[in-house]
C-alpha positions in Angstrom: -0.3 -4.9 18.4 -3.6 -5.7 16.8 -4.1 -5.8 12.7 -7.3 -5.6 11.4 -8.2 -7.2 8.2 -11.6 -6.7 6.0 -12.3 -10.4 5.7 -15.3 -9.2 2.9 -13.1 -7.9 0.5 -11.2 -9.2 -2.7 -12.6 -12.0 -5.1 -11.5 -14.7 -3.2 -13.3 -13.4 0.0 -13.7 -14.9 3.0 -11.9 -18.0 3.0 -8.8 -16.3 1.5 -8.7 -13.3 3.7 -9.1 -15.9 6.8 -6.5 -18.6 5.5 -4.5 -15.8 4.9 -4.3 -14.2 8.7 -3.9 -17.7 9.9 -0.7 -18.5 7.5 0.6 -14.2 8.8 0.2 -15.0 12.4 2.5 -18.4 11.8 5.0 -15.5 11.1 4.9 -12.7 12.8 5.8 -12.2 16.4 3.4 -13.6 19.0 2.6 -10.2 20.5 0.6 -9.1 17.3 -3.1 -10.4 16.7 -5.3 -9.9 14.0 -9.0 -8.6 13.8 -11.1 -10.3 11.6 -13.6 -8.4 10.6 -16.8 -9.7 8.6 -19.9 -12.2 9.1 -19.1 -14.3 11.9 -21.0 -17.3 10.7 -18.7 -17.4 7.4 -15.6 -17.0 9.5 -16.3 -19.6 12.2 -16.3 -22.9 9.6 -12.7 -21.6 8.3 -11.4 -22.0 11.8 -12.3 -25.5 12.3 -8.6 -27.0 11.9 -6.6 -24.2 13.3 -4.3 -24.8 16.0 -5.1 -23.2 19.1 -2.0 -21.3 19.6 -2.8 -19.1 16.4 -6.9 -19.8 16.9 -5.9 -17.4 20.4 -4.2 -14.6 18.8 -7.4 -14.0 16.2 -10.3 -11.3 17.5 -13.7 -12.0 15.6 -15.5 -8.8 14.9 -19.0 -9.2 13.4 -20.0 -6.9 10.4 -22.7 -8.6 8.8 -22.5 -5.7 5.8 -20.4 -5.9 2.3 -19.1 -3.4 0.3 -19.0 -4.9 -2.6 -16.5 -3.3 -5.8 -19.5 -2.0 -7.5 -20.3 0.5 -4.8 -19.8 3.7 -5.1 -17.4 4.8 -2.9 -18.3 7.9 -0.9 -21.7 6.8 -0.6 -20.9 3.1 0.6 -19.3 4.0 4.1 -22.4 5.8 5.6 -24.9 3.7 3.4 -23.3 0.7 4.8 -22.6 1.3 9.0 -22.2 -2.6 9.6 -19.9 -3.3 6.8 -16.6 -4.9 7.1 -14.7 -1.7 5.9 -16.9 0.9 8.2 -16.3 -1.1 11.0 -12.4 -1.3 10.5 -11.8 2.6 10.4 -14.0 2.7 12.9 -12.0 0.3 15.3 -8.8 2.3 13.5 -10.0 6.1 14.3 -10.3 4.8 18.1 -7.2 2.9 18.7 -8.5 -0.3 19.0 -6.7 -1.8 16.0 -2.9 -0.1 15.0 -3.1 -1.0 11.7 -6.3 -2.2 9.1 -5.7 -4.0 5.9 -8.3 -4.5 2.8 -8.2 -6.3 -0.5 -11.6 -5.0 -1.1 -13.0 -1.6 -2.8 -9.9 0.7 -3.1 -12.5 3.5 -3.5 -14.1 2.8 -0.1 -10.5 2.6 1.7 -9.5 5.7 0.3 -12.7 7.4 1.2 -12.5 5.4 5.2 -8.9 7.0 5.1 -9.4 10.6 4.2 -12.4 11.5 6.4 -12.1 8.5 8.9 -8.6 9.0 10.2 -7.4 11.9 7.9 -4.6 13.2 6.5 -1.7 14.0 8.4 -1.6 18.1 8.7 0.7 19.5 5.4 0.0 16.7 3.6 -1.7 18.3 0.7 -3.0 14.7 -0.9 -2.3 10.9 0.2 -0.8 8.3 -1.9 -0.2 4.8 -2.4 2.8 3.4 -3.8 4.3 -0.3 -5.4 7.5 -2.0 -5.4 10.0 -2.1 -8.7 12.1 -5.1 -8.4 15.7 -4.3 -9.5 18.0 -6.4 -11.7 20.6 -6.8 -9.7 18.5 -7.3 -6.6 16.5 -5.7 -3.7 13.7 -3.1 -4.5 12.8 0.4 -5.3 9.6 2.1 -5.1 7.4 3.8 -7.3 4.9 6.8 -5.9 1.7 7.9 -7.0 0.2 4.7 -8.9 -3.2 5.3 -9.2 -4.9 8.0 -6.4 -4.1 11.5 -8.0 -4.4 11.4 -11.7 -4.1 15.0 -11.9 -0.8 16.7 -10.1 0.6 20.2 -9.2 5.0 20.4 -8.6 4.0 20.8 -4.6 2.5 17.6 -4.9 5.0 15.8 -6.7 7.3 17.3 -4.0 5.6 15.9 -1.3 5.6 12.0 -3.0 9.5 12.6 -3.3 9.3 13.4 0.8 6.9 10.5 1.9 8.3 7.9 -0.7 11.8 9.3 1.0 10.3 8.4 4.5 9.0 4.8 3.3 12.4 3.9 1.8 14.1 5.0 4.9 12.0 3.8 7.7 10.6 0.6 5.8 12.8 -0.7 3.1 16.3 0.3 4.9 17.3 2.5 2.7 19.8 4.5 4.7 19.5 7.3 1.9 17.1 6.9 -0.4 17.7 8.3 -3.9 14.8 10.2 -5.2 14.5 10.7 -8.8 11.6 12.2 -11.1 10.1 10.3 -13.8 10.5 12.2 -16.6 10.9 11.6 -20.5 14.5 12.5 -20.5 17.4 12.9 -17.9 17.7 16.9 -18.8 16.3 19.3 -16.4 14.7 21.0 -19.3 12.8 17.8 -20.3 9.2 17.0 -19.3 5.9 19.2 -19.6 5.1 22.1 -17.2 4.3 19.8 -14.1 7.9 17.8 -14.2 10.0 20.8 -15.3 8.4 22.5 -12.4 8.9 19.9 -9.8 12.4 19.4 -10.8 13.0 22.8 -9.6 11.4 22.0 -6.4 13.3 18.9 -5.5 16.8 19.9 -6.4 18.8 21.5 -3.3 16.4 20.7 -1.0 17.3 19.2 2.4 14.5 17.4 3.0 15.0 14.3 0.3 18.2 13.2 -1.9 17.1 14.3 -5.1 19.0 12.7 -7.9 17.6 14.2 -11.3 15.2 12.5 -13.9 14.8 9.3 -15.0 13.7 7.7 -17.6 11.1 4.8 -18.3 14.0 2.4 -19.4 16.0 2.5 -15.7 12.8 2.2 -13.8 14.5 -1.5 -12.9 17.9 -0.6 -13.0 18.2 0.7 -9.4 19.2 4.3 -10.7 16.8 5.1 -8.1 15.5 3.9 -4.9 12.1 6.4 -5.1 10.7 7.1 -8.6 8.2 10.3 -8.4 5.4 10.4 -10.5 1.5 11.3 -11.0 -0.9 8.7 -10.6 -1.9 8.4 -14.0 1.5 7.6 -15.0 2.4 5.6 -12.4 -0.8 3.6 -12.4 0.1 3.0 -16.3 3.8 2.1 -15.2 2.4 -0.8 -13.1 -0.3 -2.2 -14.6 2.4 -2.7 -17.5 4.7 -4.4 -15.5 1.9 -6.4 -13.9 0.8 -7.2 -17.8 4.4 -8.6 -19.0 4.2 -10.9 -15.9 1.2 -11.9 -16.8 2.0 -12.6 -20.5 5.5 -14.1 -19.5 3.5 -16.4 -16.9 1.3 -17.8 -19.8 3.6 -18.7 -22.4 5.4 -20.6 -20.0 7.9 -18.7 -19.8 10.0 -18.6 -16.4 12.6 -16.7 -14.8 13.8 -15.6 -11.0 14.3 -12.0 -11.6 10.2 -12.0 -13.3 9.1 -13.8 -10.9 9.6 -11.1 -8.2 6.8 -9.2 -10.3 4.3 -11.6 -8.9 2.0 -9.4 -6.9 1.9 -12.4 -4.5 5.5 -11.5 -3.2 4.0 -7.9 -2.0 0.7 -8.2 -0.9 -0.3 -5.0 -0.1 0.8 -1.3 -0.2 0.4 1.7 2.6 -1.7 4.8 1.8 1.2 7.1 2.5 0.4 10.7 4.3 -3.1 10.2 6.4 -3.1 9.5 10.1 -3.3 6.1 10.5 -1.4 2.7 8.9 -4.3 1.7 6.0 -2.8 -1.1 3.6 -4.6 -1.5 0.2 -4.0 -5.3 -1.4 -5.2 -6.6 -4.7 -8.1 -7.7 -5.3 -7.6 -10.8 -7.0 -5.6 -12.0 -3.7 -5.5 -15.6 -2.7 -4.0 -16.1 0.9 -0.4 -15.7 0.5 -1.1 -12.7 -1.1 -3.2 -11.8 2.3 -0.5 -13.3 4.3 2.1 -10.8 2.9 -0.4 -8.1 3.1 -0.6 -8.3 6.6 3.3 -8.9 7.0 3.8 -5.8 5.3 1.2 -4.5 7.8 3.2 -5.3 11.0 6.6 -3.8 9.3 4.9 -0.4 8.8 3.4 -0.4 12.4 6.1 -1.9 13.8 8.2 1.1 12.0 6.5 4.0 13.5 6.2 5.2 9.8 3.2 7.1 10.3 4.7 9.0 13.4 7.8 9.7 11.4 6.2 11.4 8.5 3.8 13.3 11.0 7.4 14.8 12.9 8.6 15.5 9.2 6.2 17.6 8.1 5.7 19.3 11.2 9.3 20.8 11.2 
């Protein structure tokens, strides 16, 4: 199995994305390599003290070009041939990586995945997703948190079926409980869009639909898959990510907060296109790059991509 990273990406790019591969292959299995893709002569120096065993199992691939977080997305790819991101879902589209991680542009990676590799026929749009941390212990998942703003109930639907899949095939959830985040537990809570989707997801086969669920539980483990549109999940997380942040600066320290540290995670899978395409944060340093690409190999290694395709082909 080979993982490819985008060594050009993030604020802490290249040493971070590099250090960071090294400190993942430490880890994983020794039949996985990684792909480092970027400006060989700024790769090369960070290499200088790495052990041969790991030195081996890392494949330099020169792309000289950056996309930097100021480009504009759709434009970037074609603009930009030789950049690290081109030149990873280009390696993706023909099988010569399995999986391609980036802590760069999120714009450009959505972009790479949509018309590079595509999305996987039925899926109406792609997502990405991020972990809740629960109270008691172990993790639940919140889906959309930032790609689709604007939702329609088939959508929603669809989140609730590939955040099923996820929780299932990656998290070991043996039956994920699906619940829709809503501003009240009653099925006649919500506006238009959740009312709507409630009706969708109850009965169904396809997912274990629990109800609503309300902003206060999103911790609690009520659920193991909280459904949402992107504008409210992206709010959901970036408030989380903000009380960590405040927390962390006053000094103030505790284990079950501390599992909000966007370190622990890494990165996140763009659910529903063709191909495994991990977004990280851009402010990664390399154990947020070495969890990145951990995260990587577990959704290969999975077959998650092949399982959702089989799911919405029935």
């Amino acid at each position: 199995m080979v993982i490819g990273i985008d060594i050009s990406g993030g604020d802490f790019a290249p040493k971070a994305n590099v250090l960071g591969a090294v400190l993942a292959l430490r880890k994983l299995p020794d039949f996985v390599r990684i792909a480092l893709i970027g400006d060989q002569e700024k790769i090369q120096p960070l290499l200088s003290d790495v052990e041969s065993s790991v030195e081996e199992r890392l494949i330099l691939v020169h792309a000289p070009e950056v996309i930097t977080m100021h480009d504009h997305p759709t434009r970037a790819l074609p603009q930009k041939p030789n950049s690290s991101i081109a030149v990873g879902f280009e390696m993706l589209s023909k099988g010569k990586i399995q999986s391609f991680a980036s802590t760069g542009n999120t714009g450009a990676m959505l972009v790479g995945a949509m018309y590079k590799v595509n999305a996987i026929p039925g899926v109406i749009r792609p997502c990405i997703t991020s972990i809740l941390p629960v109270e008691s212990g172990g993790n639940s998942l919140i889906l959309d948190v930032g790609t689709n703003a604007d939702c329609k109930p088939d959508v929603l639907y669809q989140f609730a079926r590939l955040g099923s899949l996820y929780a299932k095939n990656v998290l070991d959830k043996e039956k994920p409980r699906v619940a829709l985040l809503n501003i009240g537990e009653e099925e006649s809570k919500g506006n238009l869009l959740t009312q709507s989707a409630y009706k969708l997801m109850n009965g169904t086969k396809d997912i274990h639909f629990v109800g609503n669920i309300e902003g206060r539980d999103l911790f609690t483990g009520k659920a193991d898959v909280v459904v949402c549109d992107g504008f409210t999940g992206n709010v959901v997380l970036k408030q989380a990510e903000g009380i960590y942040s405040i927390m962390k600066k006053r000094g103030i320290k505790d284990d079950y907060f501390d599992r909000f540290n966007y370190e622990n995670y890494g990165g996140t899978p763009i659910l529903g296109v063709n191909s495994d395409v991990i977004i990280g944060h851009g402010i990664s340093n390399e154990v947020a790059v070495q969890n990145m690409l951990i995260h990587a190999f577990e959704v290969a290694n999975s077959r998650l991509t092949n399982k959702i395709k089989e799911a919405f082909q029935k």
